[in-house]
N, C-alpha and C positions, 0 to 999 in steps of 0.2 A: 815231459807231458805229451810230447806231441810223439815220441816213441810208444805209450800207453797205449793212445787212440790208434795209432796205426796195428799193434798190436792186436786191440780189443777187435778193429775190426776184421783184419785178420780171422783171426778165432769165429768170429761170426757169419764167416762169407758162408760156410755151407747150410748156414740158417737162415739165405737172406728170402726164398722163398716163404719158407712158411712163415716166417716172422712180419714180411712182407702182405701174408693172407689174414693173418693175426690183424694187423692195422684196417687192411680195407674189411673186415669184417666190425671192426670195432668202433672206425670210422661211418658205417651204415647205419650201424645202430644209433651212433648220435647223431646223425644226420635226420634219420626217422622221427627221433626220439625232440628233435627242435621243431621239425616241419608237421607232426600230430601233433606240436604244444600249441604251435601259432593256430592252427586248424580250430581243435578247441576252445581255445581261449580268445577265437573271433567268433565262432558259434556261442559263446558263454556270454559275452559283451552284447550279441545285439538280440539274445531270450530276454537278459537279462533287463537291457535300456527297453524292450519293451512292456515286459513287466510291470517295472519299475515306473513306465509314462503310465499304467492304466491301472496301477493301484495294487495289483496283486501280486501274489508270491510264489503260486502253481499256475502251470497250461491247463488246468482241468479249470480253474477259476476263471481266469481269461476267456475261455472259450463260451462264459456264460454273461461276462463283465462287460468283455470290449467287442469290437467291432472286429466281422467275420475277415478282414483287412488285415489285423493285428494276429489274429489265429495263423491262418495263412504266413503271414511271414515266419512264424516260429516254427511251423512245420517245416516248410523250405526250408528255412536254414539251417535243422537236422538234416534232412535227406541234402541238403548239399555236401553237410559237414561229412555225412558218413560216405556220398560218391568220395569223395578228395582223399579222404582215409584209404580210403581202400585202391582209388590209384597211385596215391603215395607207395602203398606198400608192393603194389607190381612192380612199379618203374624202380626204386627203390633194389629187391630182389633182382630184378633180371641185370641190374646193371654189375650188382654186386658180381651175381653166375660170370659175367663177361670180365670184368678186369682181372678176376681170381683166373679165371681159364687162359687171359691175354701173358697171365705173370707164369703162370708154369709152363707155356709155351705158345707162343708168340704164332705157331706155323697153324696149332691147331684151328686159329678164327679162320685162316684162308681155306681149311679143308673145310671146315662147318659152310662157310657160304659156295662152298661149290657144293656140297651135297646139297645141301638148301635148295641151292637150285634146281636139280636133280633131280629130287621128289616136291621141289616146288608144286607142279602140273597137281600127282598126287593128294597132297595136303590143301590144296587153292578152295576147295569145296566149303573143306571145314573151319580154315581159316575166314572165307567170306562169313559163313555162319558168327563166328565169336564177333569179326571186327561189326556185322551188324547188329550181333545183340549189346556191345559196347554204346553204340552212336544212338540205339534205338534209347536206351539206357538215358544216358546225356541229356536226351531232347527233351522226354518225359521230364525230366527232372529241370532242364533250364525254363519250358513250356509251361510249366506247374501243372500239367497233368495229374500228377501226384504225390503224397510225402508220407513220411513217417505218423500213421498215428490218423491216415484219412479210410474211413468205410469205401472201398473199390468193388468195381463188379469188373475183373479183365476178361471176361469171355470164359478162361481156363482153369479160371478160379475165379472166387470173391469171400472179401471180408476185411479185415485191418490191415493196413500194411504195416511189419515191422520192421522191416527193413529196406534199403533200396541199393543194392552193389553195383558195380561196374558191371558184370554180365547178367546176374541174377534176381529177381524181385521177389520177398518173402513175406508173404499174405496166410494170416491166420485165419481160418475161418469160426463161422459158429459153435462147431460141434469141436474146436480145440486143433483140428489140424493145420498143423505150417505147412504150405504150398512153395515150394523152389519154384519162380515159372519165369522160364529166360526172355528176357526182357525183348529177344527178336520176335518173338512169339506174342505177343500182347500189339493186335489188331487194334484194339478201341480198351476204351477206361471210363468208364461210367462211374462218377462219383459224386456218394453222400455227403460227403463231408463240403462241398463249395457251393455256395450262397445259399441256397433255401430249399428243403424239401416238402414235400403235399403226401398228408394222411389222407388217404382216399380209402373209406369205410363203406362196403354196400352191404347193407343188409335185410336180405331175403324175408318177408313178411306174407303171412296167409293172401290168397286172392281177395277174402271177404275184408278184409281188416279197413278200414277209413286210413288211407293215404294219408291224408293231411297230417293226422293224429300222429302218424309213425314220423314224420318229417317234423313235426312238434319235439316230439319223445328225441329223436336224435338232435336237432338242435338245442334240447334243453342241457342232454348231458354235457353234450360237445362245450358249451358254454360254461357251466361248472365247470369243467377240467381247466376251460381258459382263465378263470374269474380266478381260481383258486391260487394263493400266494406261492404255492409250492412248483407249478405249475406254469404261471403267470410270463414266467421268462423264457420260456420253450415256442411262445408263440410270435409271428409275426403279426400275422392278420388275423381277425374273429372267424368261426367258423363258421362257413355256408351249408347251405343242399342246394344240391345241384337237383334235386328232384328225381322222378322215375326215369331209371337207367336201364331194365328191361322187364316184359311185358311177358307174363307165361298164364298156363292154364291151373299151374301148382301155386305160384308165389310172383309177387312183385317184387322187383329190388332196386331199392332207394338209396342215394349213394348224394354223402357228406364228405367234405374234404376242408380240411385247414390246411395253411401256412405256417411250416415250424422251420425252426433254427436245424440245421444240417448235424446229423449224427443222433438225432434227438427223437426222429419220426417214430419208431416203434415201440416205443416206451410212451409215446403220446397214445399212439392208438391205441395199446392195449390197455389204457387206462379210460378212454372214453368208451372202449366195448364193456369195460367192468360196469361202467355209470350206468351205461346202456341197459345191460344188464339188471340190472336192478332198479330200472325204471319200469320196464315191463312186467315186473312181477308186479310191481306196484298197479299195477295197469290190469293184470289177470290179462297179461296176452301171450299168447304161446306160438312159438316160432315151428312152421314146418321144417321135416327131421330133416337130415342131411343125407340119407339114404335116397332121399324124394328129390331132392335139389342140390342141384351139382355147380358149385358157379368154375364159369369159363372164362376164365382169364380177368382182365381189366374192364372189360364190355359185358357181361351179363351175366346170365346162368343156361345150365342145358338141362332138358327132365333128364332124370337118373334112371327112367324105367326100362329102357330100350341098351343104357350099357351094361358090359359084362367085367 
């Protein structure tokens, strides 16, 4: 027996490299293949335990059921799930590249880190760039700045986030396009999605028209859309008028705003413009054209006559 073995191994010494890269290759893959199971299946455990405390079955339910607390956590803990994935899989690979490179030849590491060094000076630019868009990455994501599945505005983009990688943040917009925007690059994050956003509706009415009446006619809608069962759970607070927001020689504009549940805001508002809408017909009142009145931003309107 023990003449076999030395035999077999024999025979196999001039295999012992690749046979050697065969294992730490095969050895990677179930290392990964344990370390994304614990990953998920701690991501599944605590969707799931919250779920499961607040009655529901889907995150789209939740997000209407429980408490903006509970939403929050399930976002995090995809966008953490998917950072960890994805550093898994760097550290994972590079380590792999080094001990396959250490097994075919042991001298080449020492040449690598004196070239490294070499073109260190070179490469130091670019290198800062990644290891900040890494950390910038991290923080967003430990911060809760942001997660999978929140409405963002990062300056370079805005829309859904659907992803959140180690260097990269992948935000969908309206119009359908995925944005790649490197996570060093993301100054500020303005997001829909955490605690509470405000429909802030003005709208521009004749000079002549009775103010009061218009502030009627909008609080009326605003209130049906709140009152309404469909409706009902989108809101926090009843809806105001804040009154005359600015003052022109074409039009007045009167500006109503509520309190809604986060991700919810524009679907609010264009549904108390529709009420709106069709309040004034009711009314026989007719809105100056939009050629005539130009509004300017969040503060008011500018006449249209003097632009080009």
């Amino acid at each position: 027996m023990a003449d076999f073995w030395t035999s077999l191994t024999t025979a196999l010494a001039p295999f012992d490299i690749p046979i050697t890269i065969v294992f730490y290759i095969l050895g990677a893959f179930v290392v990964r293949w344990v370390l994304l199971r614990l990953i998920d299946r701690s991501v599944k455990q605590i969707v799931s335990g919250v779920k499961k405390k607040r009655g529901v079955t889907d995150t789209q339910a939740l997000s209407v059921r429980s408490p903006l607390a509970a939403v929050r956590t399930v976002q995090r803990t995809r966008t953490i799930g998917s950072v960890l994935t994805n550093i898994v899989n760097v550290v994972i690979v590079v380590t792999l590249i080094v001990m396959i490179i250490s097994k075919i030849d042991p001298g080449i590491l020492a040449s690598l880190s004196l070239l490294s060094a070499a073109v260190g000076a070179g490469l130091g630019f670019g290198a800062q760039r990644i290891v900040g868009d890494v950390l910038n990455g991290l923080f967003m994501v430990m911060e809760d700045q942001l997660g999978v599945g929140d409405d963002v505005d990062l300056g370079v983009a805005s829309g859904v986030v659907e992803k959140v990688g180690v260097r990269v943040t992948q935000v969908r917009d309206v119009y359908g396009t995925l944005w790649f925007v490197r996570n060093g690059e993301v100054q500020r994050v303005g997001s829909n999605s955490q605690g509470w956003n405000r429909v802030v509706f003005d709208l521009a009415v004749p000079y002549s028209i009775d103010r009061h009446l218009i502030e009627q006619l909008l609080l009326r809608a605003a209130k049906e859309v709140a009152n309404d069962p469909e409706w009902l759970d989108h809101f926090i607070e009843e809806p105001a008028v804040w009154g005359l927001q600015t003052l022109s020689n074409e039009a007045v504009v009167v500006r109503l705003v509520a309190r809604v549940r986060p991700g919810v805001r524009g679907d609010v508002e264009r549904e108390i413009r529709a009420r709106t809408q069709d309040l004034l017909k009711r009314e026989g009142i007719e809105l100056p054209p939009l050629n005539t009145i130009v509004f300017d931003g969040p503060n008011g309107i500018d006449s249209g006559k003097d632009k080009k």
